[in-house]
N, C-alpha and C positions, 0 to 999 in steps of 0.2 A: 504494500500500500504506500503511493507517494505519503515520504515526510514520516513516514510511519516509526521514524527512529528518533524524530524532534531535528534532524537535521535540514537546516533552512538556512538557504543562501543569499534568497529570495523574495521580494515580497511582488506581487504585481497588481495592480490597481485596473477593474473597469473605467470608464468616466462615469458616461450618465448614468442615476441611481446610484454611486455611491459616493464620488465624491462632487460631481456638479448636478443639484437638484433641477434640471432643464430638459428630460424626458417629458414629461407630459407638457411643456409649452411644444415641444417638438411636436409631437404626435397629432396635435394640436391642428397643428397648424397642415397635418398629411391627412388629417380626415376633413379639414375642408378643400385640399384639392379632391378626397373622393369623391366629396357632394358634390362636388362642383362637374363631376364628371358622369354622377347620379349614381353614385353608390350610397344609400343614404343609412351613414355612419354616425352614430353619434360620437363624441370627443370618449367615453368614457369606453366606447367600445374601439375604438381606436387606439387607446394607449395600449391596451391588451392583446391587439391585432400584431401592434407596429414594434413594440418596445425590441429596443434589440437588436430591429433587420436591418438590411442593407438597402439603404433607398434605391439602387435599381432593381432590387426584390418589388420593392412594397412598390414602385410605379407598374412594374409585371403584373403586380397583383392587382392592384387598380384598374388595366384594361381589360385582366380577365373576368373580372366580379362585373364591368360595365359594360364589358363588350367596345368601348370605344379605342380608336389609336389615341397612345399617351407619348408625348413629343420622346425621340430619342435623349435628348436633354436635360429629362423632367429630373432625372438625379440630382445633375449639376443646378438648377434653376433651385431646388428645394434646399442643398445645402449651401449656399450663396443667401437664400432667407434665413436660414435658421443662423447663418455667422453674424446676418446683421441683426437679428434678435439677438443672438447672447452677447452680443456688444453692450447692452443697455443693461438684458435683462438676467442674465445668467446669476444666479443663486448660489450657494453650496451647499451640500444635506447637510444635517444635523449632527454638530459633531467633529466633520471630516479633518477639518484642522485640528483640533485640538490630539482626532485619531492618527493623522499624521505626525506630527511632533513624538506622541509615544513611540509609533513604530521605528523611529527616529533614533530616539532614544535608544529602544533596545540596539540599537548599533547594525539593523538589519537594510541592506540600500534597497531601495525602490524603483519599480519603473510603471511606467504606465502603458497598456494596450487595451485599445476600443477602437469599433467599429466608427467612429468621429472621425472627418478628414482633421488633417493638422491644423489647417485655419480654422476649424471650428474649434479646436480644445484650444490656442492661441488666443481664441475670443473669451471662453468660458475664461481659464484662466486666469487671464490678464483681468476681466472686470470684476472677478470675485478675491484676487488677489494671491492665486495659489499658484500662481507664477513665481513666486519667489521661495516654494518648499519646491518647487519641482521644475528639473531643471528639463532645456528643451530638448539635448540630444538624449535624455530616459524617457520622451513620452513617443510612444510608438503609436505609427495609425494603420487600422488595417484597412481602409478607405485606398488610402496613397499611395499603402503595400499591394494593393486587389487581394488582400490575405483577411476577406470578413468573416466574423464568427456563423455559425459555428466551427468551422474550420478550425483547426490548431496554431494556424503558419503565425500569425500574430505573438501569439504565448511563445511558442518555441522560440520565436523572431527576437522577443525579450531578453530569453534565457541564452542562446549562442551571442548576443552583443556584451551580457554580465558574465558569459563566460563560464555559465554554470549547467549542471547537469537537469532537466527536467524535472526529477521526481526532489531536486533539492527546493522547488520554487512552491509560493503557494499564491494563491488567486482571491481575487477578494471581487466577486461580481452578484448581480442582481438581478440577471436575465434567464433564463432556462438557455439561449442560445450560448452565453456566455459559459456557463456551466458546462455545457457539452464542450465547447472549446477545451477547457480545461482539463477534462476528464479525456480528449481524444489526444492532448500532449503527454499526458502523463503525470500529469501536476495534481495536489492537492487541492484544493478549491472551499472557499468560505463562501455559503449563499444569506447574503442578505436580506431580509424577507421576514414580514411579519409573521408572527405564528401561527396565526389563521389563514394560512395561503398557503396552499398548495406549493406542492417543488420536487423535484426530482432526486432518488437518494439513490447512493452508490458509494462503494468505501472509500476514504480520502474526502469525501464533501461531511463539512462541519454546516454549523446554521447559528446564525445571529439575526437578534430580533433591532439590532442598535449598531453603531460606531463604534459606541463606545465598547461593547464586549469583545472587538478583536483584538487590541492588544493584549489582555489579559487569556485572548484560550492560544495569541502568539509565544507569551512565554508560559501557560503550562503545555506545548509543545515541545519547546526549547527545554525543559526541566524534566522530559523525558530522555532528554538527550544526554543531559550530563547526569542523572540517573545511570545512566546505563551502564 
């Protein structure tokens, strides 16, 4: 089982949902291009639809649910709106900083990989201020890589730039897509996710209902390790 010894070389960060609260303005904003295309969505059934994919998934899926043609484009036009929203509006979840600083602390380095182009986590970043815990050659995009979840290549992509072995890393994401990712690297994986919600289990996936409880089940991890 990745990490199963408490050895962590690793830590890897989703974005949206765990450290930039800006998934449901997103989704937001793709369920009114469905309406707009007559797939009639509401927002609330859209964050559950969308969270996660690869916007030229979710344009595919758009023309197939409406039957209309959706411009070759529609990817680039959608994530172009969503950079000039998180310009303004981009948020961070509850927590994430102060969760960053601990993971910090334990002396364990960080990177980031999400399905967000680069200038969309540039945007988030910068107007939330977590540009300056997270530097920009550690945040990896699988948008820019063509490497989108659920696929591995992202996570892996992390782990051979930090130079470390797969099953040393562990994951810290909020999506079932993201989850899979993880689990087809080989990686450990923490699903963030209230406890009344459904998720996907498999050995190596932990569960947190907050930010705050992952540095605490990062070092009873680590405390397995020098136990041993």
């Amino acid at each position: 089982m990745p990490c199963a010894d408490g050895k962590i070389s690793l830590v890897i960060f989703d974005c949206d949902g765990v450290l930039i609260d800006g998934e449901r303005q997103s989704t937001a904003l793709m369920a009114q291009e469905a309406r707009k295309y007559g797939w009639d969505l509401t927002d609330g059934q859209a964050h559950r639809i969308f969270t996660g994919g690869e916007l030229a998934k979710i344009g595919e899926l758009i023309g197939q649910k409406t039957g209309k043609d959706i411009p070759a484009d529609w990817d680039m036009m959608m994530q172009n709106r969503i950079v000039d929203m998180m310009k303004t509006d981009a948020e961070t979840v509850d927590g994430a900083e102060a969760m960053l600083e601990s993971v910090i602390q334990l002396g364990l380095p960080i990177r980031v990989g999400s399905n967000s182009s680069g200038a969309e986590m540039d945007a988030k970043f910068q107007n939330t201020g977590l540009d300056e815990v997270l530097e920009k050659e550690r945040i990896h995009s699988g948008r820019d890589l063509d490497m989108p979840k659920p696929r591995p290549d992202i996570y892996l992509h992390a782990a051979q730039a930090e130079g470390v072995a797969p099953e040393e890393c562990i994951v810290l994401e909020d999506s079932d897509a993201g989850v899979e990712a993880a689990r087809r690297a080989g990686m450990a994986c923490v699903l963030l996710r209230a406890p009344d919600k459904p998720g996907p289990e498999w050995p190596g996936l932990f569960r947190i209902a907050h930010l705050s409880e992952f540095p605490p089940l990062l070092e009873t991890l680590m405390d397995q390790k020098q136990a041993a």
